[in-house]
mmCIF file of the N, C-alpha and C atoms, coordinates in Angstrom:
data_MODEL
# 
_entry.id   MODEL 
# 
loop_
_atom_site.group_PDB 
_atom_site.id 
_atom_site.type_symbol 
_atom_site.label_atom_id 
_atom_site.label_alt_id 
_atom_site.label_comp_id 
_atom_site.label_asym_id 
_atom_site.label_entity_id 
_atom_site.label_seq_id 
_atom_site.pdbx_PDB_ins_code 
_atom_site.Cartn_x 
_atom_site.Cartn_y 
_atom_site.Cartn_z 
_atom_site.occupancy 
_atom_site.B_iso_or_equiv 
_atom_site.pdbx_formal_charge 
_atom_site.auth_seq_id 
_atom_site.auth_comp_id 
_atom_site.auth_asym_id 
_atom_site.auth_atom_id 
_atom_site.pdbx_PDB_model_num 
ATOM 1   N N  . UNK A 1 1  ? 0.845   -1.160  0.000  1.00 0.00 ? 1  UNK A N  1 
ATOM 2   C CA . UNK A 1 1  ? 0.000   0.000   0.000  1.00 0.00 ? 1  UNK A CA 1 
ATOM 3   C C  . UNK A 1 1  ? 0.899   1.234   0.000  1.00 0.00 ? 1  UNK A C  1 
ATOM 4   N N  . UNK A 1 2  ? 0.895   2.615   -0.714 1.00 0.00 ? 2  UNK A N  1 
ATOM 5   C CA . UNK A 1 2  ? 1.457   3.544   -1.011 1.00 0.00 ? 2  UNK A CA 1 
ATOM 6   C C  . UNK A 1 2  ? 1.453   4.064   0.340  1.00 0.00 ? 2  UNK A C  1 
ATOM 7   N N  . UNK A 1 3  ? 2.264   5.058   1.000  1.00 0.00 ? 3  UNK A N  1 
ATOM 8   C CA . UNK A 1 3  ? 2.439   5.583   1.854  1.00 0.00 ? 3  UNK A CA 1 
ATOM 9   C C  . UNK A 1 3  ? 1.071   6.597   1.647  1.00 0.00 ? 3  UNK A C  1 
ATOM 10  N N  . UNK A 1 4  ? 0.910   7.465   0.637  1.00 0.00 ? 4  UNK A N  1 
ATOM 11  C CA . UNK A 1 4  ? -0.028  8.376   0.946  1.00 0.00 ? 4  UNK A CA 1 
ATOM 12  C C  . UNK A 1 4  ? -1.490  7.694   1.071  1.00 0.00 ? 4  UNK A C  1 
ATOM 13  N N  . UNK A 1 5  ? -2.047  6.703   1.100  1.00 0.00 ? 5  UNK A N  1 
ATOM 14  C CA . UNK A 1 5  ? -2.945  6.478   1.374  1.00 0.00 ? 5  UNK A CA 1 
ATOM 15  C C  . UNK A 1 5  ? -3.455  6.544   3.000  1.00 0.00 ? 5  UNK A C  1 
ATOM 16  N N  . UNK A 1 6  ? -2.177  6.274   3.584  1.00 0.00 ? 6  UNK A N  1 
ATOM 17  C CA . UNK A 1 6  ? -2.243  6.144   5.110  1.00 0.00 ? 6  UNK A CA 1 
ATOM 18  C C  . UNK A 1 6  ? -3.133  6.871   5.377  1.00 0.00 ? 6  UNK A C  1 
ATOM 19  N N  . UNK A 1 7  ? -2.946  8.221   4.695  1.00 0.00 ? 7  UNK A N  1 
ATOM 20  C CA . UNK A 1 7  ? -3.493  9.973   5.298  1.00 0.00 ? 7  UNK A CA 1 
ATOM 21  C C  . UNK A 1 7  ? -4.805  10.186  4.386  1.00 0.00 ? 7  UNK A C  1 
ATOM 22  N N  . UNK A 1 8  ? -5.115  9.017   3.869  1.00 0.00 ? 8  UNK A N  1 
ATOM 23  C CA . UNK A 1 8  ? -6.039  9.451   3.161  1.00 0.00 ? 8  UNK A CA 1 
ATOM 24  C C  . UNK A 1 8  ? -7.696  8.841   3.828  1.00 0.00 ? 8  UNK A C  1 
ATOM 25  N N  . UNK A 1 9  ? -8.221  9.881   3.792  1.00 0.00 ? 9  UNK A N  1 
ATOM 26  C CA . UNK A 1 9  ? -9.492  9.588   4.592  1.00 0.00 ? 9  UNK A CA 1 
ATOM 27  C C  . UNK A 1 9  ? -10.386 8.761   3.543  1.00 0.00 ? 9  UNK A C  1 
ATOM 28  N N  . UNK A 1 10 ? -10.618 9.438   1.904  1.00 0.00 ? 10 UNK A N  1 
ATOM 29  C CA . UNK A 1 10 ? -11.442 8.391   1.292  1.00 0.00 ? 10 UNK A CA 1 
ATOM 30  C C  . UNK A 1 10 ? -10.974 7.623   1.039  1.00 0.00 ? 10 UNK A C  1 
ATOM 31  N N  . UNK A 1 11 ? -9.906  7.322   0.988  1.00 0.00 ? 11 UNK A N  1 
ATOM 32  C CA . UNK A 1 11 ? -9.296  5.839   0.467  1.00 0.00 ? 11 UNK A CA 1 
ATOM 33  C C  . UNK A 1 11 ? -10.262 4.856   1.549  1.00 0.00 ? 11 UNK A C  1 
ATOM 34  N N  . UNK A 1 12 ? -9.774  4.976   3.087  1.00 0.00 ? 12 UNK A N  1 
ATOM 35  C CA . UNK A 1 12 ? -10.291 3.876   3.992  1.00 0.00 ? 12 UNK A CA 1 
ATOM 36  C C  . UNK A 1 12 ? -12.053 4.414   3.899  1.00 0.00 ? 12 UNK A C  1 
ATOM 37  N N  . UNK A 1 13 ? -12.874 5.361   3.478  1.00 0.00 ? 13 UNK A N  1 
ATOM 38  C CA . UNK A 1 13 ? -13.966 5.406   3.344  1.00 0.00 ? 13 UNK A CA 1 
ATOM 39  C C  . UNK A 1 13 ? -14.737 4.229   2.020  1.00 0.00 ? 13 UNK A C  1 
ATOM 40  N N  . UNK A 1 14 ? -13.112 4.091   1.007  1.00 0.00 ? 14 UNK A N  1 
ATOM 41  C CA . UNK A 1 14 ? -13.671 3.479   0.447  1.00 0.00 ? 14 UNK A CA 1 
ATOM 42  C C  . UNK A 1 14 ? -14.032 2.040   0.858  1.00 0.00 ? 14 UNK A C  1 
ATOM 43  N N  . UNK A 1 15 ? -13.200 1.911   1.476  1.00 0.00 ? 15 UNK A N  1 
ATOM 44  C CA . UNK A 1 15 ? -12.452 0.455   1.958  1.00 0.00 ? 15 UNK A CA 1 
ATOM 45  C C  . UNK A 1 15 ? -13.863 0.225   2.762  1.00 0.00 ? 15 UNK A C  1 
ATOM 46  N N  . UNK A 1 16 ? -14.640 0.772   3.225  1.00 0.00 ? 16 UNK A N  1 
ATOM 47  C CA . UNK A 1 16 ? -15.712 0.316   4.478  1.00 0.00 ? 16 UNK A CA 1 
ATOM 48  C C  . UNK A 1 16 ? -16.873 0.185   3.499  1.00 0.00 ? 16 UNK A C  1 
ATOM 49  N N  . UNK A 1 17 ? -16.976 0.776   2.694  1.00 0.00 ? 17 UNK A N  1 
ATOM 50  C CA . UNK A 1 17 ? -17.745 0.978   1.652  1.00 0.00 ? 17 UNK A CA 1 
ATOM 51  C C  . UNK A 1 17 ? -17.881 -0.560  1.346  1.00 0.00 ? 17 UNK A C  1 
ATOM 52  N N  . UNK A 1 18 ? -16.838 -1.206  0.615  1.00 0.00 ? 18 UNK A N  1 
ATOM 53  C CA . UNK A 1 18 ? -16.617 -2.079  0.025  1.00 0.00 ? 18 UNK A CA 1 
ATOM 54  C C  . UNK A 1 18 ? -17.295 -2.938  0.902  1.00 0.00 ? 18 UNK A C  1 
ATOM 55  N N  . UNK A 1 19 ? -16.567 -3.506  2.121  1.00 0.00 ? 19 UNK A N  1 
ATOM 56  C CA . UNK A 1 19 ? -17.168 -4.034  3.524  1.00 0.00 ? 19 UNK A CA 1 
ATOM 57  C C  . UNK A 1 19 ? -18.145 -4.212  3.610  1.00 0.00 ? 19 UNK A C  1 
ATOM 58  N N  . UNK A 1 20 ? -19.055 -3.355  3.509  1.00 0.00 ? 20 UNK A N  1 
ATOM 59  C CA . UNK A 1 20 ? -20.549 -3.242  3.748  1.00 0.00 ? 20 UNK A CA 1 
ATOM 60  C C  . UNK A 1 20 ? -21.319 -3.670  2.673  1.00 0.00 ? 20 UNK A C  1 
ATOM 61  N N  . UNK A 1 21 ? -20.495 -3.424  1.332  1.00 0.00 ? 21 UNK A N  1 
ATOM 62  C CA . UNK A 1 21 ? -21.392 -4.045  -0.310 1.00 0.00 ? 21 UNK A CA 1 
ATOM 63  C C  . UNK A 1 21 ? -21.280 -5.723  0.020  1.00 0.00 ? 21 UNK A C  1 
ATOM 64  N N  . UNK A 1 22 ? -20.076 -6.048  0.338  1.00 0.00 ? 22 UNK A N  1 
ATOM 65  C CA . UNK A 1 22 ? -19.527 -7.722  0.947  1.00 0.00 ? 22 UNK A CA 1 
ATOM 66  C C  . UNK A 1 22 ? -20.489 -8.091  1.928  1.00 0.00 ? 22 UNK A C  1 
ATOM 67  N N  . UNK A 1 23 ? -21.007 -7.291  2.745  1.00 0.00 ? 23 UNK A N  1 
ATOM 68  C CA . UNK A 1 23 ? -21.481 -8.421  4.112  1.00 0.00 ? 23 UNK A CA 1 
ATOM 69  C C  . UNK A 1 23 ? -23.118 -8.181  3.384  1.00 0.00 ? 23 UNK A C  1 
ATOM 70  N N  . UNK A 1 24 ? -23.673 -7.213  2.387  1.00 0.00 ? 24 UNK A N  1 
ATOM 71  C CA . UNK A 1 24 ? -24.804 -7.033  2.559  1.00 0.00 ? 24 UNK A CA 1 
ATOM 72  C C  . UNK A 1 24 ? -24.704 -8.352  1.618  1.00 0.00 ? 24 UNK A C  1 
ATOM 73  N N  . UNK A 1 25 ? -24.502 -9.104  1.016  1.00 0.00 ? 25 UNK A N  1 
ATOM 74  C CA . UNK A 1 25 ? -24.088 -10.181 -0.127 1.00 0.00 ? 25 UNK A CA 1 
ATOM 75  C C  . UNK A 1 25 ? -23.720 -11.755 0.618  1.00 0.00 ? 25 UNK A C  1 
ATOM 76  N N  . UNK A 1 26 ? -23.658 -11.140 2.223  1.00 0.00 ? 26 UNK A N  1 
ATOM 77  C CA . UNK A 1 26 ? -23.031 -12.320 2.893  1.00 0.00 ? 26 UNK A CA 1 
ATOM 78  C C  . UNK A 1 26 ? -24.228 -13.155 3.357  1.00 0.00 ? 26 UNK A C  1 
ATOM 79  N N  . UNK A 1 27 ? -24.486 -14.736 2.927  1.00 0.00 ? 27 UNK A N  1 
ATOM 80  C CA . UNK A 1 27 ? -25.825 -15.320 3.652  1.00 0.00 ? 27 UNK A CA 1 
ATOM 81  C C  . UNK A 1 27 ? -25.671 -15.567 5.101  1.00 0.00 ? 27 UNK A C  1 
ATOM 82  N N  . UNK A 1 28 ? -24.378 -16.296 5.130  1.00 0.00 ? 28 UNK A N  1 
ATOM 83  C CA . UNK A 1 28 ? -23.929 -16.396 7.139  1.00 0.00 ? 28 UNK A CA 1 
ATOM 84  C C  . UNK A 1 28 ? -23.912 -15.089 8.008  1.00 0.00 ? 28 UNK A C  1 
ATOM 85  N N  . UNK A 1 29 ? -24.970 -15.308 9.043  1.00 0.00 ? 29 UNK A N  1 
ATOM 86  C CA . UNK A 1 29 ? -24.734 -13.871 9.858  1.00 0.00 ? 29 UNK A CA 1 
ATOM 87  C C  . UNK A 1 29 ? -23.695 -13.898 10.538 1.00 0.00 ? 29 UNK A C  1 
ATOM 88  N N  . UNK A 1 30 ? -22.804 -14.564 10.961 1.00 0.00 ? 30 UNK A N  1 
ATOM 89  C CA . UNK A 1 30 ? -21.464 -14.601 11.569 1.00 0.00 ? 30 UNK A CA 1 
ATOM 90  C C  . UNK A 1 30 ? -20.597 -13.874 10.377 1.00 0.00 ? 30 UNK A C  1 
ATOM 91  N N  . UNK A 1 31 ? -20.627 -14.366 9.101  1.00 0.00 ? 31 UNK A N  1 
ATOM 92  C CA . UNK A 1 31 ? -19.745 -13.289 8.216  1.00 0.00 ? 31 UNK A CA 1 
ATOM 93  C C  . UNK A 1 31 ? -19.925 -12.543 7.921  1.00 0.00 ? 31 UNK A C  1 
ATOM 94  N N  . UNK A 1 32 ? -21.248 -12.138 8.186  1.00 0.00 ? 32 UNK A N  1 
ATOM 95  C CA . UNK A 1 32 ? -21.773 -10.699 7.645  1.00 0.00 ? 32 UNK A CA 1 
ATOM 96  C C  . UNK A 1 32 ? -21.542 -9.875  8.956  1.00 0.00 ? 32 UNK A C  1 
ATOM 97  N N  . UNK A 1 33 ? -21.524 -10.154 9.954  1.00 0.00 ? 33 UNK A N  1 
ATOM 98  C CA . UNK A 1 33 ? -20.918 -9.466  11.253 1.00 0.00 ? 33 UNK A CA 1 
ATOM 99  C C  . UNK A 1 33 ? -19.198 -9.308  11.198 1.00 0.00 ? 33 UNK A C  1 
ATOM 100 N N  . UNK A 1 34 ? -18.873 -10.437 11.119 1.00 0.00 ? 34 UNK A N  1 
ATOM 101 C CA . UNK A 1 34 ? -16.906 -10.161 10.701 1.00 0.00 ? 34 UNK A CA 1 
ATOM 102 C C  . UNK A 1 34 ? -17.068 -9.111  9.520  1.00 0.00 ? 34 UNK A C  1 
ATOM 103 N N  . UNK A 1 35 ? -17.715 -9.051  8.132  1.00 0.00 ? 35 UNK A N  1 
ATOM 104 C CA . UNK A 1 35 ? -17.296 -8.077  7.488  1.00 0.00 ? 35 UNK A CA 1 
ATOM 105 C C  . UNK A 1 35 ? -17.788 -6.440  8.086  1.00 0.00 ? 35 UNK A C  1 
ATOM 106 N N  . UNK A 1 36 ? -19.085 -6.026  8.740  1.00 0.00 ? 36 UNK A N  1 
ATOM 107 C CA . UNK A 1 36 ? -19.135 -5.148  9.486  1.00 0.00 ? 36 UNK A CA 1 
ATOM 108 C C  . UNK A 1 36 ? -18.600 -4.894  10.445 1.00 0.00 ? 36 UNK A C  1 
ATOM 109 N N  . UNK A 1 37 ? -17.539 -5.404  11.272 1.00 0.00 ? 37 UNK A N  1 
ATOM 110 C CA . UNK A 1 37 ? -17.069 -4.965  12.241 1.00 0.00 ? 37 UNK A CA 1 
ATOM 111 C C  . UNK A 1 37 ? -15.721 -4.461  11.712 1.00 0.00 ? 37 UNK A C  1 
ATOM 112 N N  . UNK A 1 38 ? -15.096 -5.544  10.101 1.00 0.00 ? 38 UNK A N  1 
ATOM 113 C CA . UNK A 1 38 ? -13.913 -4.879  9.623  1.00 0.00 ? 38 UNK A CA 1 
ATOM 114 C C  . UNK A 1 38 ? -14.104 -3.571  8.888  1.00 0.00 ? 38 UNK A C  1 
ATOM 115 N N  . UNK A 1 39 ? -15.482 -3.157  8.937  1.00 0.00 ? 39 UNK A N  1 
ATOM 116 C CA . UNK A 1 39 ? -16.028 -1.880  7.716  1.00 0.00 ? 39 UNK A CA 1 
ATOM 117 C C  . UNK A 1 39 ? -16.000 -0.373  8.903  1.00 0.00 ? 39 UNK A C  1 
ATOM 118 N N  . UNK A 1 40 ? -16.226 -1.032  10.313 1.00 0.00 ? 40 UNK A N  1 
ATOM 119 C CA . UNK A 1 40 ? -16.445 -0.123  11.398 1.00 0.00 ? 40 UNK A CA 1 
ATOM 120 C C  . UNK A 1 40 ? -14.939 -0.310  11.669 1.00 0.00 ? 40 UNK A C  1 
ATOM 121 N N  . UNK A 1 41 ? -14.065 -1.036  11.786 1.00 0.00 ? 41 UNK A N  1 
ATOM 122 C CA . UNK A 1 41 ? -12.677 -0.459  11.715 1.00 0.00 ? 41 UNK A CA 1 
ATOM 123 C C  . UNK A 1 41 ? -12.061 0.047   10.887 1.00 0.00 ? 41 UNK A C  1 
ATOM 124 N N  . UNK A 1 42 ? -12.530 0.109   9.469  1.00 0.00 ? 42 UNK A N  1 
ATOM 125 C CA . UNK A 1 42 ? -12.105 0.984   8.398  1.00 0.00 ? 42 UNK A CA 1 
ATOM 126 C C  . UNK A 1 42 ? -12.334 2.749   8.810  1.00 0.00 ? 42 UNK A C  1 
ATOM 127 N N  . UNK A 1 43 ? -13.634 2.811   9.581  1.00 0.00 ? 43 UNK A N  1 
ATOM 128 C CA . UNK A 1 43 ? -14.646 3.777   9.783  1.00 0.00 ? 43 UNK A CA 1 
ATOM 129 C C  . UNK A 1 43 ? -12.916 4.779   10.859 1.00 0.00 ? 43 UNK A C  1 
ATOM 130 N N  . UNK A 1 44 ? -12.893 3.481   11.532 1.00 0.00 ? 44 UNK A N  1 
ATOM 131 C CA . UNK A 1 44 ? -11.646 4.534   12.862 1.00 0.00 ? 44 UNK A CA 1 
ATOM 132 C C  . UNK A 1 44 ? -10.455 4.481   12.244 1.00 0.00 ? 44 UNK A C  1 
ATOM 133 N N  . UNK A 1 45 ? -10.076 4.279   11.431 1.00 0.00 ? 45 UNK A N  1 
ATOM 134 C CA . UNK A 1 45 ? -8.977  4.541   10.179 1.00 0.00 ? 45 UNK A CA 1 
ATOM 135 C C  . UNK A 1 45 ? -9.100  6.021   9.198  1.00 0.00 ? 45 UNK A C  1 
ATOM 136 N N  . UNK A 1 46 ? -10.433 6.069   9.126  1.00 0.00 ? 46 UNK A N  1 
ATOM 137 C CA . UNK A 1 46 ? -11.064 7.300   8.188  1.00 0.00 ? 46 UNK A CA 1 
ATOM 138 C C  . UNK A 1 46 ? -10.784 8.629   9.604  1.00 0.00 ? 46 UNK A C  1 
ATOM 139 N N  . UNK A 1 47 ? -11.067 8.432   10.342 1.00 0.00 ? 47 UNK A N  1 
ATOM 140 C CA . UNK A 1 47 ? -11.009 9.280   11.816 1.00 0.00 ? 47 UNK A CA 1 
ATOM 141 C C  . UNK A 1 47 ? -9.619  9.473   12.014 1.00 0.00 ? 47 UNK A C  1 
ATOM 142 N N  . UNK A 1 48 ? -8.647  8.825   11.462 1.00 0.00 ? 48 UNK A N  1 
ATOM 143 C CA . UNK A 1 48 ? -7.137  8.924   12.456 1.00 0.00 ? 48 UNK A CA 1 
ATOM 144 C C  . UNK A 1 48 ? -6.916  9.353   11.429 1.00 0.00 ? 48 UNK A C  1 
ATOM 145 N N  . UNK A 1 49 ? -7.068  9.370   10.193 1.00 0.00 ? 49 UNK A N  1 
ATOM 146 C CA . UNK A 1 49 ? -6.462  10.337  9.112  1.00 0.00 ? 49 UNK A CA 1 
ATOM 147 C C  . UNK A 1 49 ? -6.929  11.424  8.770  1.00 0.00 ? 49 UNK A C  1 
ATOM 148 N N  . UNK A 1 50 ? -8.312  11.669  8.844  1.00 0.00 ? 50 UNK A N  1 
ATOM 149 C CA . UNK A 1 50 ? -8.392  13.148  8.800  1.00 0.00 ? 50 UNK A CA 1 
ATOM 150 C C  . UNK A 1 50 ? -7.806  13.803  10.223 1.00 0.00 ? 50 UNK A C  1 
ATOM 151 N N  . UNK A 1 51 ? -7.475  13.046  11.105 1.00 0.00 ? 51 UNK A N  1 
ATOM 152 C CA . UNK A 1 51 ? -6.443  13.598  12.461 1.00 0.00 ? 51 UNK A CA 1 
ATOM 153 C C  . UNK A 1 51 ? -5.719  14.349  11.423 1.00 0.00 ? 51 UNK A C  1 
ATOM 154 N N  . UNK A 1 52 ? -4.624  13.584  11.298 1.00 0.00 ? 52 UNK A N  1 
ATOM 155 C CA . UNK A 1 52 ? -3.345  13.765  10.624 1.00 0.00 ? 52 UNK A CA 1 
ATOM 156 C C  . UNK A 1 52 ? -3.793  14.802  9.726  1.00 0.00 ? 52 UNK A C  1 
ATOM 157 N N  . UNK A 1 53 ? -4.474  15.208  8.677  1.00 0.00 ? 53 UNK A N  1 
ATOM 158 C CA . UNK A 1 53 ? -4.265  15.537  7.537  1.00 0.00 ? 53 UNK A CA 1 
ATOM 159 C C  . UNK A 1 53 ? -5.192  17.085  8.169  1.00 0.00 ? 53 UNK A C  1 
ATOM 160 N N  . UNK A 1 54 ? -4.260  18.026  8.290  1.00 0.00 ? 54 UNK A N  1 
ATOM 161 C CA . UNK A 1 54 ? -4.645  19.290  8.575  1.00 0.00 ? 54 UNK A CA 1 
ATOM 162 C C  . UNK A 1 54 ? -5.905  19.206  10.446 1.00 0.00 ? 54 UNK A C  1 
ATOM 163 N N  . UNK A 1 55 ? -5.812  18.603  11.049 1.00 0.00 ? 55 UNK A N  1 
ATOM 164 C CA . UNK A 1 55 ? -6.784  18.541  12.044 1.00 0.00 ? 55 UNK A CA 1 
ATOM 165 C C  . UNK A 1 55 ? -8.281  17.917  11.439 1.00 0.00 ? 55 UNK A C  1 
ATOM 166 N N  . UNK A 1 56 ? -8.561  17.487  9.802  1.00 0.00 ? 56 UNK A N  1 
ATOM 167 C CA . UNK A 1 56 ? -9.716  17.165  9.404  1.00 0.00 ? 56 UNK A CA 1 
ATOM 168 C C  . UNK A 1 56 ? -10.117 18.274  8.860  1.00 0.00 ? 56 UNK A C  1 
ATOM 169 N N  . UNK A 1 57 ? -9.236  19.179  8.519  1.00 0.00 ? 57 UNK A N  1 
ATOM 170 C CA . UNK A 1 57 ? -10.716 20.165  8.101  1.00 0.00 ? 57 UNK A CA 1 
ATOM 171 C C  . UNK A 1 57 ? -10.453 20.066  6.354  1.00 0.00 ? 57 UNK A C  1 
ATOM 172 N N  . UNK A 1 58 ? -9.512  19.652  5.960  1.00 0.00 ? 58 UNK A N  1 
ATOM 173 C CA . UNK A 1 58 ? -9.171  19.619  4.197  1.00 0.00 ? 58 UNK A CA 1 
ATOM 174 C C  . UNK A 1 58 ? -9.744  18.078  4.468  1.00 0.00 ? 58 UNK A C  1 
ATOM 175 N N  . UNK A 1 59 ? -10.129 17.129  5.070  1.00 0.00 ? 59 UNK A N  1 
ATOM 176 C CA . UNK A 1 59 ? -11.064 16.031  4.438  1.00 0.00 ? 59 UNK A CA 1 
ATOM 177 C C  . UNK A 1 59 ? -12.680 16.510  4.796  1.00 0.00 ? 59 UNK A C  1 
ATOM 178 N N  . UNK A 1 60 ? -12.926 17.221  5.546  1.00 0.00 ? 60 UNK A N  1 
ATOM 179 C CA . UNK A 1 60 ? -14.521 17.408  5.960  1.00 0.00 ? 60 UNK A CA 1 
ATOM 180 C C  . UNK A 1 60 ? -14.893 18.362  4.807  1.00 0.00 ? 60 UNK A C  1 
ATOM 181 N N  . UNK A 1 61 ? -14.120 19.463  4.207  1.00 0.00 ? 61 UNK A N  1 
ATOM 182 C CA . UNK A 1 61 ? -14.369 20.193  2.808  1.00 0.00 ? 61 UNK A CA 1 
ATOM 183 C C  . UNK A 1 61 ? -14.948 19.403  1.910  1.00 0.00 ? 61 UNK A C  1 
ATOM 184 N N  . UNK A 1 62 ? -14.492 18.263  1.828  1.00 0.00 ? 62 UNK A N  1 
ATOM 185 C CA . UNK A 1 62 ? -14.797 17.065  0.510  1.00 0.00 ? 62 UNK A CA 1 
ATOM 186 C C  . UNK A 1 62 ? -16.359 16.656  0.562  1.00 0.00 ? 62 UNK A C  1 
ATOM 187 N N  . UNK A 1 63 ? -16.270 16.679  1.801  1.00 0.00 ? 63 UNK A N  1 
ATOM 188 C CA . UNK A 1 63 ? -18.159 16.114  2.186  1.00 0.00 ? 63 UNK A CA 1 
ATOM 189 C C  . UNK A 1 63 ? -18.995 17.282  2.099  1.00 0.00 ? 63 UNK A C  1 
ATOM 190 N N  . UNK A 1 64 ? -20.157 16.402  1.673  1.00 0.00 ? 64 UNK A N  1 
ATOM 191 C CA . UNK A 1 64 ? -21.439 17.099  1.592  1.00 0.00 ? 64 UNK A CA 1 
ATOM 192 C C  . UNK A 1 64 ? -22.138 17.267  3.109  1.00 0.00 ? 64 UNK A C  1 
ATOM 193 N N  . UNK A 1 65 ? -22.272 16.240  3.478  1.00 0.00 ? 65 UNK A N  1 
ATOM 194 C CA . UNK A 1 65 ? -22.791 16.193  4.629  1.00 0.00 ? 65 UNK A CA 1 
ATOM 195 C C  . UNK A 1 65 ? -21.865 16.873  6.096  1.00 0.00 ? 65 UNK A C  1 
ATOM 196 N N  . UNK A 1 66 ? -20.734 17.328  6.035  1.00 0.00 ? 66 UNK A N  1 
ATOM 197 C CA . UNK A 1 66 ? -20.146 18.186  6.980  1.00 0.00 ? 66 UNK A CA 1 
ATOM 198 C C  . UNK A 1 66 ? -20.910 20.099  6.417  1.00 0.00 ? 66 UNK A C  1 
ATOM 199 N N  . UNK A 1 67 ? -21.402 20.384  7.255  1.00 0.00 ? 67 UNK A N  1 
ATOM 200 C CA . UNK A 1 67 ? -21.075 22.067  6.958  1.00 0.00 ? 67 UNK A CA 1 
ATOM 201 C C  . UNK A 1 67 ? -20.113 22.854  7.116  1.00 0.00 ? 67 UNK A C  1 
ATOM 202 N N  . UNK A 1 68 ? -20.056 23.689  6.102  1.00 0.00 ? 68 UNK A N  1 
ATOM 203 C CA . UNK A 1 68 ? -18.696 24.790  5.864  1.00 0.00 ? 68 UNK A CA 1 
ATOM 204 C C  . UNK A 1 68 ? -18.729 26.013  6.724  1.00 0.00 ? 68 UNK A C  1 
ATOM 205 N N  . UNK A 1 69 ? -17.928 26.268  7.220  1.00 0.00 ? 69 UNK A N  1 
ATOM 206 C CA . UNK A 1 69 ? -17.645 27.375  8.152  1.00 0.00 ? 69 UNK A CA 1 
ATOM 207 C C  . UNK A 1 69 ? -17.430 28.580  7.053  1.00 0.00 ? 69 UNK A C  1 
# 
C-alpha cells in the first residue's frame, strides 16, 4: 500500500464501503458481522487520518454532509 494512502481519509472510506457491499451479499450472519465490524474499523482509520491531515478540516471540505464554516 502507497504511503499516501495512510493519510487518506477516502481511500479507507472506500475500503468500508466495500465491507458493507460484501457483508450485505453475505448469507452467514457470523460473516456478515466479521465483514461489518472490519467496515467499522475501516470507519476509525477514516477518523485517524483526517487527524493527521490538517486537524480534518481539508477532508470534511470534501463532504457534503459536513457544513462549511
Amino acid at each position: 500500500m502507497p504511503a499516501s494512502h495512510i493519510n487518506d481519509p477516502d481511500h479507507w472510506r472506500q475500503r468500508a464501503a466495500e465491507m458493507r457491499a460484501l457483508a450485505n451479499d453475505m448469507k452467514e450472519s457470523s460473516a456478515r458481522e466479521t465483514m461489518l465490524r472490519i467496515a467499522a474499523d475501516y470507519d476509525k482509520l477514516v477518523a485517524r487520518a483526517m487527524l493527521r491531515t490538517d486537524g480534518g478540516k481539508k477532508a470534511d471540505a470534501k463532504r457534503p454532509d459536513v457544513p462549511q464554516s
